[in-house]
C-alpha positions as CSV (number, residue, x, y, z in Angstrom):
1,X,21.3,0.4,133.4
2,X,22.9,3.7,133.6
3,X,19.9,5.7,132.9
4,X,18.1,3.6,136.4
5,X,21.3,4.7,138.3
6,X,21.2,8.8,136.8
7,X,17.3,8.3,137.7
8,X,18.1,6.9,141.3
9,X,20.2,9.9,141.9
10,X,18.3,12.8,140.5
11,X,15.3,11.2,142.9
12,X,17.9,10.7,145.9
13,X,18.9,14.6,145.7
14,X,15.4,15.8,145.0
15,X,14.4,13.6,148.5
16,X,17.5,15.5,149.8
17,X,16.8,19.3,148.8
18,X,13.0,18.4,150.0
19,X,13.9,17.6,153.6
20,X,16.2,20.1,154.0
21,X,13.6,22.7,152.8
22,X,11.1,21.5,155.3
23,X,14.0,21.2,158.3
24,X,14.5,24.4,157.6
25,X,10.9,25.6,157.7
26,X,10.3,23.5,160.9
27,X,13.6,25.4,162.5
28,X,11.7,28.7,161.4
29,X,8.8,27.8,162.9
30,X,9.8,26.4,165.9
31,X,12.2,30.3,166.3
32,X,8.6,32.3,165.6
33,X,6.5,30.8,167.6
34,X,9.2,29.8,170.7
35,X,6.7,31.3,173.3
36,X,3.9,29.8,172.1
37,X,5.4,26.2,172.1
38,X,6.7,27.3,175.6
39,X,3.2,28.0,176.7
40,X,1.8,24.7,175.4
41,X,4.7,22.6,176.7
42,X,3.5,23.9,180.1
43,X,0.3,23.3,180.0
């Protein structure tokens, strides 16, 4: 029982350090390419 617990976790924080790695490559993203995404949004 305790190892499914200390297995449940390990997988809940490797889900957690996943999404913020790809958070924070989306914010990067979104700060290089700001005038491109502003050109598409008005087109």
């Amino acid at each position: 029982m305790q190892a499914v617990a200390l297995t449940a976790i390990d997988e809940y924080i490797a889900r957690r350090a996943h999404t913020s790695r790809v958070e924070a490559a989306a914010r990067r993203v979104v700060d290089e390419e700001a005038g491109v995404l502003e050109r598409l949004k008005d087109a």
